[in-house]
C-alpha positions in Angstrom: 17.9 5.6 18.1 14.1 6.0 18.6 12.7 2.8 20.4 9.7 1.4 19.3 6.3 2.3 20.8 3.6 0.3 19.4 2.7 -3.3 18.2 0.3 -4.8 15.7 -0.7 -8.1 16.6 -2.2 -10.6 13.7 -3.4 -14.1 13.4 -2.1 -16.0 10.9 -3.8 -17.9 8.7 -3.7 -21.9 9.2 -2.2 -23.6 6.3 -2.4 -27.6 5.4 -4.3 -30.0 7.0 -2.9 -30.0 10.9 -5.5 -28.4 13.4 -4.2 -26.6 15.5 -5.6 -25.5 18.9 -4.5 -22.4 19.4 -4.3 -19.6 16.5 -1.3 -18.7 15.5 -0.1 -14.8 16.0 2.4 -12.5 14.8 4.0 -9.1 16.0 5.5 -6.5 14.5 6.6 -3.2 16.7 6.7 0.0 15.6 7.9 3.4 16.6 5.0 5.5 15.7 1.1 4.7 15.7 0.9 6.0 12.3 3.2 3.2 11.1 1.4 1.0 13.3 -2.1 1.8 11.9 -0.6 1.6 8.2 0.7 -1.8 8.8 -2.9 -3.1 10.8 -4.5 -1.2 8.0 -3.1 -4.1 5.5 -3.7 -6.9 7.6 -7.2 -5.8 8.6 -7.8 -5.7 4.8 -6.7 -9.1 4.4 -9.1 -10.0 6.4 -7.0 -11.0 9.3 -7.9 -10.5 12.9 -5.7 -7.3 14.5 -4.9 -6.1 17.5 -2.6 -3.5 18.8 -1.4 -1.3 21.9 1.4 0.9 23.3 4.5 -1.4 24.5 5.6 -0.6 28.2 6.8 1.5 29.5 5.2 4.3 26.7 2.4 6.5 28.2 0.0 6.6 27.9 -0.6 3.0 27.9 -3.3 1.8 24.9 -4.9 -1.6 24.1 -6.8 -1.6 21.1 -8.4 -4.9 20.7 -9.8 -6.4 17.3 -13.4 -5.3 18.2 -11.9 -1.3 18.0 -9.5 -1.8 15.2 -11.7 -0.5 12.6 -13.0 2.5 14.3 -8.7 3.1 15.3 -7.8 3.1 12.1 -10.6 5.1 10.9 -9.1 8.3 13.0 -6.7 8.6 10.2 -8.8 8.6 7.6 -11.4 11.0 9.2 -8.6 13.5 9.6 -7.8 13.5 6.2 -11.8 13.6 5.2 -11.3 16.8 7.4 -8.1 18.2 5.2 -9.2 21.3 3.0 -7.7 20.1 0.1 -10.1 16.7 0.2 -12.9 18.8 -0.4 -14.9 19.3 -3.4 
């Protein structure tokens, strides 16, 4: 059975009236970055703030805080700009 490899980190949204002072986050592991990157790509277009990395002990180690996420996820989608069968 595969273990998982990466993590996407999210805040979640405040609901009701209570401040809070610290935000609240969620994570959900994964065993592949391209499962993780689908999954941040649906909460990054929520609108949430995303982070993600590599859990230990994987190598090579990655942190990919929310100020990369969008250039991260835009790997993917550069490949496929890339893929013959995109192009006009």
């Amino acid at each position: 059975m595969p273990h998982d490899a990466w993590y996407v980190t999210f805040v979640v949204p405040k609901s009701g009236t209570l401040v809070r002072m610290r935000s609240l986050r969620s994570t959900r592991t994964f065993a592949t970055e391209a499962e993780a990157k689908e999954f941040a790509r649906m909460k990054f277009g929520e609108g949430l703030v995303v982070t993600a990395g590599t859990i230990v002990p994987h190598l090579p180690r990655q942190a990919i805080p929310s100020t990369a996420i969008p250039a991260w996820l835009g790997s993917a989608e550069e490949w496929s700009d890339e893929n013959p069968e995109s192009l006009d």
